[in-house]
N, C-alpha and C positions, 0 to 999 in steps of 0.2 A: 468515503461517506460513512459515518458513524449512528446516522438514525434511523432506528431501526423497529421491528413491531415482533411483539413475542408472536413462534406459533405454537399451537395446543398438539405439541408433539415431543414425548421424551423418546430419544432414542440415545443409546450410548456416544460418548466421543471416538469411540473404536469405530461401530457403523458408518457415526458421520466422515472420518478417514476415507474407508473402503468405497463409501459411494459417497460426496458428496450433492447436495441439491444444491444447482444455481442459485445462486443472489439470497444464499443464508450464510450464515455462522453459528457455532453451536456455541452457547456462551452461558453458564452455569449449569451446566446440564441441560440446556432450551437450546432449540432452533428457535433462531432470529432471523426473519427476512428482514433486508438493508433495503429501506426504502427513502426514499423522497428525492430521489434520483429527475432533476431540472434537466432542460434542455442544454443549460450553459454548464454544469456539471457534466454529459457527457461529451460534451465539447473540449472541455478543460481536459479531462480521462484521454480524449482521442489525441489530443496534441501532445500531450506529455508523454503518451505511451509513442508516437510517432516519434516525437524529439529524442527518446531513450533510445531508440529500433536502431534510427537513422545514424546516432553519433556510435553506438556501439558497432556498427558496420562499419563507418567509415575508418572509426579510430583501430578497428581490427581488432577488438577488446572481445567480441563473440560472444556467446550466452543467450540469455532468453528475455525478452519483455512480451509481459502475459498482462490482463486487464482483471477483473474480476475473479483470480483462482483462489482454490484452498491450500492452505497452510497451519499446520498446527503447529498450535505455541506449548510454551509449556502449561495452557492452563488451558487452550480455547481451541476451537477449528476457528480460521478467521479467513477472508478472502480481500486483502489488500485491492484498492481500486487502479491501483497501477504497481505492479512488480519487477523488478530484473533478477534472473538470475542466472551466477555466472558459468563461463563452459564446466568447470570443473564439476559442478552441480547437477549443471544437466545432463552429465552422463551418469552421475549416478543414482541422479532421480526423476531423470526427463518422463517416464514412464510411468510414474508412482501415480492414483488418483489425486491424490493430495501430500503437499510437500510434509515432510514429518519434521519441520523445522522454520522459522520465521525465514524470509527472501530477507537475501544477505541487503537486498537497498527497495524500500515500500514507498508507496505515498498514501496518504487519505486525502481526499477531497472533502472539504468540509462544508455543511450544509447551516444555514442559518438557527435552525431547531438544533442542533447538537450542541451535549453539555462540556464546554472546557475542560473540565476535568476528566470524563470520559475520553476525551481524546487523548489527552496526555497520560492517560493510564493504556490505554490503548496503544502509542508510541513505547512507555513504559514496555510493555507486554511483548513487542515484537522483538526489540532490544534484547532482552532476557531470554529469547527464547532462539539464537543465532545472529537475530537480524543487526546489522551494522548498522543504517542509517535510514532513519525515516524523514520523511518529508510529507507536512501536514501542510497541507493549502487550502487556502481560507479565499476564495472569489471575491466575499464582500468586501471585506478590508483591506482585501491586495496584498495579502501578507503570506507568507510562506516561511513555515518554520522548519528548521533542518533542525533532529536531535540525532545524537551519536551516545554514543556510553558517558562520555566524559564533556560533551560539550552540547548547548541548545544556540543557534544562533538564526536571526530573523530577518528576513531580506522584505523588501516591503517596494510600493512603485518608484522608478527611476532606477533602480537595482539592478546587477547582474546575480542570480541565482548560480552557485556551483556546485559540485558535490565535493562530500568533502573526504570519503573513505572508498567508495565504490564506484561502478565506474568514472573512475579518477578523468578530468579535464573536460567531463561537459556542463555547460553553461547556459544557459538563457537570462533573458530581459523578463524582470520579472512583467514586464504590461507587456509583453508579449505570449506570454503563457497565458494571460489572464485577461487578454480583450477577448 
């Protein structure tokens, strides 16, 4: 979910690290509460972070899927709405308030109000800052965008969704993430 409402508070990107507040991002030097969060928005968030939980157990791949955490990019604190990250990672940063690097595989959830280009600078941003592989999912339009460093590709309904760099072999339908 990428829309969001300024709040009238500067505080450093260093603070916001050290403690982050739920359901912000520090984004030009501003806290940003990430709002307009629908019923079928956290519905989508709870399956998708289920469906990562479950296949990363069974396929024995291990690591973490978190819902809502901090992560610094190199330019932002941001709090992906659904993240994985892998064992390697969380032992050396399971414990950190806030990751001090983009989660190696993200999604956004995308709301009707959010602007295109914002998201894909946002994808942009995590990219650049560690992250392997984002996946923007869009509810309205059934559509789910996978971007990587070198490649953008778009699964839409009747589709199998896969990944394509992180945890490697799991799949869903895309109208089944998205009813």
């Amino acid at each position: 979910m990428i829309n969001s409402t300024l709040i009238n508070q500067n505080i450093s990107l260093e603070d916001f690290t050290k403690n982050p507040p739920e359901k912000m991002e520090w984004v030009d030097g501003k806290l940003i509460e990430k709002n307009a969060m629908t019923l079928r928005h956290g519905k989508i968030q709870l399956k998708l972070g289920r469906y990562w939980d479950n296949y990363k157990n069974a396929s024995k791949q291990g690591g973490e899927v978190y819902t809502d955490v901090p992560c610094r990019t190199n330019k932002q604190g941001r709090s992906p709405d659904v993240a994985y990250l892998t064992p390697e990672l969380v032992s050396e940063y399971g414990n950190y308030p806030t990751l001090p690097q983009s989660f190696p595989l993200s999604a956004e959830i995308i709301s009707p109000t959010d602007l295109a280009e914002n998201v894909f600078l946002k994808a942009q941003e995590y990219l650049e800052s560690g992250g392997e592989e984002v996946w923007l999912v869009f509810p309205e339009s059934k559509w789910i965008i996978i971007v990587t460093e070198n490649q953008g590709l778009m699964f839409t309904s009747g589709q199998v969704v896969t990944t394509q760099k992180i945890l490697i072999g799991f799949s869903v339908a895309v109208d089944d993430l998205l009813a």
